[in-house]
C-alpha positions, 0 to 999 in steps of 0.5 A, a space after each residue: 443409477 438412482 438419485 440417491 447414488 449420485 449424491 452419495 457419490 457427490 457427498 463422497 467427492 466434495 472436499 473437506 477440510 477438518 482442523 486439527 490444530 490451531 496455533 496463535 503467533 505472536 503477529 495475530 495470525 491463527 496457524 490451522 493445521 489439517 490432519 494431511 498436514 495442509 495449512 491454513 492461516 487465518 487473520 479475523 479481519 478477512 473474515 467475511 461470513 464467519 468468526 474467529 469462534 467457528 474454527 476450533 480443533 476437530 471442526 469439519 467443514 465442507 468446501 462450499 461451506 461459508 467456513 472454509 470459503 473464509 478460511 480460503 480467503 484468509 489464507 489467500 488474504 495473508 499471502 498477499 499482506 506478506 508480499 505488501 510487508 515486503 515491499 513495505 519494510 524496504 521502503 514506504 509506498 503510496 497506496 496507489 503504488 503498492 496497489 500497483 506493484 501487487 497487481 503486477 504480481 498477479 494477485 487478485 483485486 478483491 485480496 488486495 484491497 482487504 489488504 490494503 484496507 488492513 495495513 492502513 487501518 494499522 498505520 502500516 501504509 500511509 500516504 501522508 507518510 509516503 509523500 513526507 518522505 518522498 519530498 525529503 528524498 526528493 531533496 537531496 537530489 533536486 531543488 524544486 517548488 511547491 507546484 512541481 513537487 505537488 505534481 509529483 506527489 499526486 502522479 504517484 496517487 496521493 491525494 491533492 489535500 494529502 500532498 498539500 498538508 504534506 507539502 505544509 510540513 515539508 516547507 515548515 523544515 525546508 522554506 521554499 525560499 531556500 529551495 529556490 535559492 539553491 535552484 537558482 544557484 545551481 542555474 546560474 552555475 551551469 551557465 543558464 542565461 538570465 533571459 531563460 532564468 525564470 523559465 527554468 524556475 517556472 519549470 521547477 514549479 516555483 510561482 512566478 510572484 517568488 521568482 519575480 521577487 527573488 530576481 528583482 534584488 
């Protein structure tokens, strides 16, 4: 077999993918459609080596071709933001956490951190957001201080100056000091001995010149 043959054999064999129609949604999302009825969708941000402008009706691109390794990309890209929408639209997530749940869902690392980078780039993720919100849930079910709720925060991968502003807001609503008396309220309610009172609240993360003062009077 000459040369010739073979690359006319491996031009035969190698994939193509021609547009056939585009569709613009409302959510920023160009819908490709091929003539076999295949379906790409495509979201410029993901684009790495390519515009928005090289995809248009009757184009034809070869799979090694930059064009169609985007629109791959894409497509893997927005399959991964709407299992991140997901989660999201339940409940706001830590970046570190929705990068964990997403891992656990086996996809991949490079797809998952222009995701992230997207929905945080949108304010659709937020770790100041998430931490607020952690804090108010947090205390509806326990009384804790600043130290214990600091800890909390960072272990779920917020940053120690994003957990400390939002700390700052948090006790703005909810002093520290009334948190504490609640703490101690219920201590001493379920028969916790005042010899191991400020053990408890230490352990609680409140700071011992709090504990101190509040146990004087």
């Amino acid at each position: 077999m000459h040369d010739s043959d073979v690359s006319s054999e491996e031009s035969q064999n190698e994939l193509c993918i021609k547009i056939d129609s585009l569709e613009q949604t409302p959510a920023g999302i160009v819908k490709i459609t091929t003539p076999t009825g295949s379906i790409f969708l495509l979201r410029e941000v993901y684009l790495e080596h390519s515009r928005l402008d090289d995809f248009y009706e009757g184009c034809i691109f070869q799979e090694n071709d930059v064009e169609a390794i985007d629109l791959l990309e894409s497509t893997l890209c927005l399959v991964v933001e709407r299992a991140a929408m997901n989660y999201l639209n339940r409940s706001e997530h830590s970046r570190f956490l929705l990068e964990q749940k997403l891992k656990n869902k086996k996809f991949g690392k490079i797809q998952i951190e222009k995701v992230l980078d997207y929905l945080e780039s949108e304010n659709y993720l937020s770790d100041m957001r998430y931490a607020v919100s952690w804090l108010r849930n947090r205390r509806l079910s326990i009384s804790e201080g600043r130290t214990k709720l600091l800890a909390g925060l960072v272990s779920r991968g917020v940053s120690k100056k994003i957990a400390q502003d939002a700390l700052n807001e948090f006790f703005e609503e909810f002093p520290e000091e009334d948190l504490f008396e609640k703490a101690l309220d219920k201590l001493q309610r379920n028969g916790c001995d005042d010899d191991k009172l400020y053990e408890k609240l230490i352990q609680k993360g409140f700071s011992p010149s709090l504990i101190r003062k509040k146990l004087q009077k």
